[in-house]
N, C-alpha and C positions, 0 to 999 in steps of 0.2 A: 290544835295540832300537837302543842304540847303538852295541853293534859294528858291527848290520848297513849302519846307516846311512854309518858309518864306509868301509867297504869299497866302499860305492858309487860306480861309476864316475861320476867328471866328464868335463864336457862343455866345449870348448874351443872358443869361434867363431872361426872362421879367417876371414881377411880376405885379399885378391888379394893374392899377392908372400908371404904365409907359408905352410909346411906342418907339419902337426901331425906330433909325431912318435912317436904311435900309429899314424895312419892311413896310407895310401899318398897317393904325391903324386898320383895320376891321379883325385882326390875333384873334383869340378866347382868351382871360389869363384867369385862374383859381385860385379863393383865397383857399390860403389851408385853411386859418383859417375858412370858407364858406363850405369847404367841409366837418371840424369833427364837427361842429353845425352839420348839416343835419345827421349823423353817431350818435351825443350824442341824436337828437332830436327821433332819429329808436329804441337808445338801451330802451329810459324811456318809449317810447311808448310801448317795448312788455317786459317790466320790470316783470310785475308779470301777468302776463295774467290767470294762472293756477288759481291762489287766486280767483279771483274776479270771474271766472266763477263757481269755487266753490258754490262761496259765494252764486249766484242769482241763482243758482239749487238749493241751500239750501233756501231760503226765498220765490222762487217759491214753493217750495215744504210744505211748511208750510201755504202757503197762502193759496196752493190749498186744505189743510185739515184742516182749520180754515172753508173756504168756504164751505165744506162740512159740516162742525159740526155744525156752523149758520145756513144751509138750515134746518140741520134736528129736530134742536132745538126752528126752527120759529113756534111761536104758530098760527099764521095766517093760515095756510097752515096743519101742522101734525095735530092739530085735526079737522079736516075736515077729514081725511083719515079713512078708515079701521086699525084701529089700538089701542094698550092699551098702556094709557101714563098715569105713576103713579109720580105725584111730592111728595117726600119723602126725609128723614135723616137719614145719619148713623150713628149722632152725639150719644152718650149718656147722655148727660145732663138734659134731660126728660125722666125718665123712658117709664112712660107711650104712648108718641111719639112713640122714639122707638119700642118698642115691636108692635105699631098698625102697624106700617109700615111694619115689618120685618111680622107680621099676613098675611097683605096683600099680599106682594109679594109671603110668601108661599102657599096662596092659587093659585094665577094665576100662577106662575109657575108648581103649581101642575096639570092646565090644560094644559102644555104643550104649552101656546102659547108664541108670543114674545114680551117682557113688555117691555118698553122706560122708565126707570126708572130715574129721572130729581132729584139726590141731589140738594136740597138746600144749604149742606153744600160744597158743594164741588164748585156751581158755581152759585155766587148770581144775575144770570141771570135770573136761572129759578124762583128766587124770583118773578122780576120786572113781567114775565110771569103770573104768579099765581096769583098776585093780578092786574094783569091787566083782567084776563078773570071773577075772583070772586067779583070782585070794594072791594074787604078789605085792609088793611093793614097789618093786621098779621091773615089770615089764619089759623086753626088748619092742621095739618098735620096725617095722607095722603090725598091727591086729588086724587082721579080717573077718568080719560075721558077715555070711547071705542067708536070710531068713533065719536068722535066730540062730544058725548054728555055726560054730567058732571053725574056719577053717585052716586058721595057723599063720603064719608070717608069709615073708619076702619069697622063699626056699618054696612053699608049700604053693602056692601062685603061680610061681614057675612052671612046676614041675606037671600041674594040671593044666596051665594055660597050653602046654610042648603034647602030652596026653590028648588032649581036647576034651579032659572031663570036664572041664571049666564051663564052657559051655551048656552043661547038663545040668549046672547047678545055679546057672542063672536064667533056667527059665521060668516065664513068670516075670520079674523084676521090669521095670520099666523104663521103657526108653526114654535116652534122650531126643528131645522134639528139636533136628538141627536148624528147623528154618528159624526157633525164634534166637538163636546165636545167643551171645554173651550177656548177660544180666547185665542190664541198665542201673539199676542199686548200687551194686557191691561189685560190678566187673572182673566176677567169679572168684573174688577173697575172698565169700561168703557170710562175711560180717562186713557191719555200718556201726557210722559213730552213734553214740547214745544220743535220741531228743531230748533228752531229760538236762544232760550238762556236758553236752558236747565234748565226751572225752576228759572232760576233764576231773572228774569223778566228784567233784563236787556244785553243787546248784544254790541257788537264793530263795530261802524259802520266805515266802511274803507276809504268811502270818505269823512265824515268830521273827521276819526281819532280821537271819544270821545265815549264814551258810551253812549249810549240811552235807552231809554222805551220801553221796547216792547210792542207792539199792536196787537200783533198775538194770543197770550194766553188770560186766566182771568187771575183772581187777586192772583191765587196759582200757575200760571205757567204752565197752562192744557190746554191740549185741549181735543174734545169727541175723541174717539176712532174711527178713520173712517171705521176700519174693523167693528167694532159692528152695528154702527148708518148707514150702506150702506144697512141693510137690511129691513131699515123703509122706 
């Protein structure tokens, strides 16, 4: 029993970088430390996966209603359409402003149709807009366009709405659908807060780890309402 045991071959664990020399060098060695690299290099790679997919359905999703609000805010394009686009404020700092604009909209909402109404105060784009199509710089407020053509302010509204040419000049244009009532979104302010940084114009960006500027919003952290502006 103890010879046999004797004579029994042993066994020699060979480690990367040595060879046994029984065996041929063409035997496979495996470095352990080579093995949990590749195990540490799997864990950081699906480290946070949930985050980051979050992340880029949220910044798709903002982009795509940013891109919406741009198209429908392009003066290029919306007045050329069948449509009534009133540049106006809901500031009160002008009396007289004011009350022309709030004139205005209650007349053409009284026709029932559906008005693009472009605060100035809320997004000083439709500024750049306003004196790009009128060559001013400061504007009186309201502007009026239906279908591409400039019909003049508060005074000029009036005087058509008392006439009934007003009428003549929005046909065509589309109505308001009253059964579906007040936008659930935006509860007819026509802007929402940014997904991107909720207003607050700035967000956390994960792969450089600092905070950044947002470029998806204006300058108060809005964007248009893409439920309201889809029906222009």
């Amino acid at each position: 029993m103890w010879q046999s045991w004797k004579h029994r071959q042993r066994r020699r664990i060979t480690f990367a970088g040595e060879e046994d020399a029984g065996e041929s060098s063409s035997r496979p060695s495996f470095n352990l430390h080579t093995l949990k690299d590749i195990q540490f290099l799997f864990s950081e790679e699906n480290k946070n996966p949930v985050l980051s997919v979050f992340h880029r359905v949220r910044i798709a999703t903002s982009a795509l209603r940013t891109w919406r609000a741009l198209t429908s805010s392009s003066s290029s394009s919306s007045l050329d359409e069948k449509r009534i686009v009133v540049y106006m404020t809901s500031l009160h700092v002008v009396r007289k402003t004011f009350e022309d604009c709030k004139t205005v909209i209650s007349i053409l909402k009284g026709l029932r149709v559906v008005v693009d109404m472009r605060d100035l105060s809320m997004d000083s784009r439709f500024l750049n807009e306003l004196t790009g199509i009128l060559r001013k710089k400061q504007p009186t407020l309201p502007r009026v366009f239906i279908g591409g053509r400039y019909m003049g302010g508060a005074e000029e509204i009036q005087q058509l709405n008392e006439t009934g040419e007003l009428k003549k000049f929005i046909q065509g244009v589309p109505m308001v659908d009253t059964k579906s009532g007040m936008c659930g979104s935006c509860a007819g302010v026509t802007f929402v807060l940014c997904d991107n940084c909720n207003g607050s114009r700035k967000f956390f960006a994960e792969k450089s780890n600092c905070f950044r500027s947002c470029t998806l919003c204006n300058e108060n952290g809005l964007l248009r309402c893409p439920d309201c502006y889809c029906l222009y």
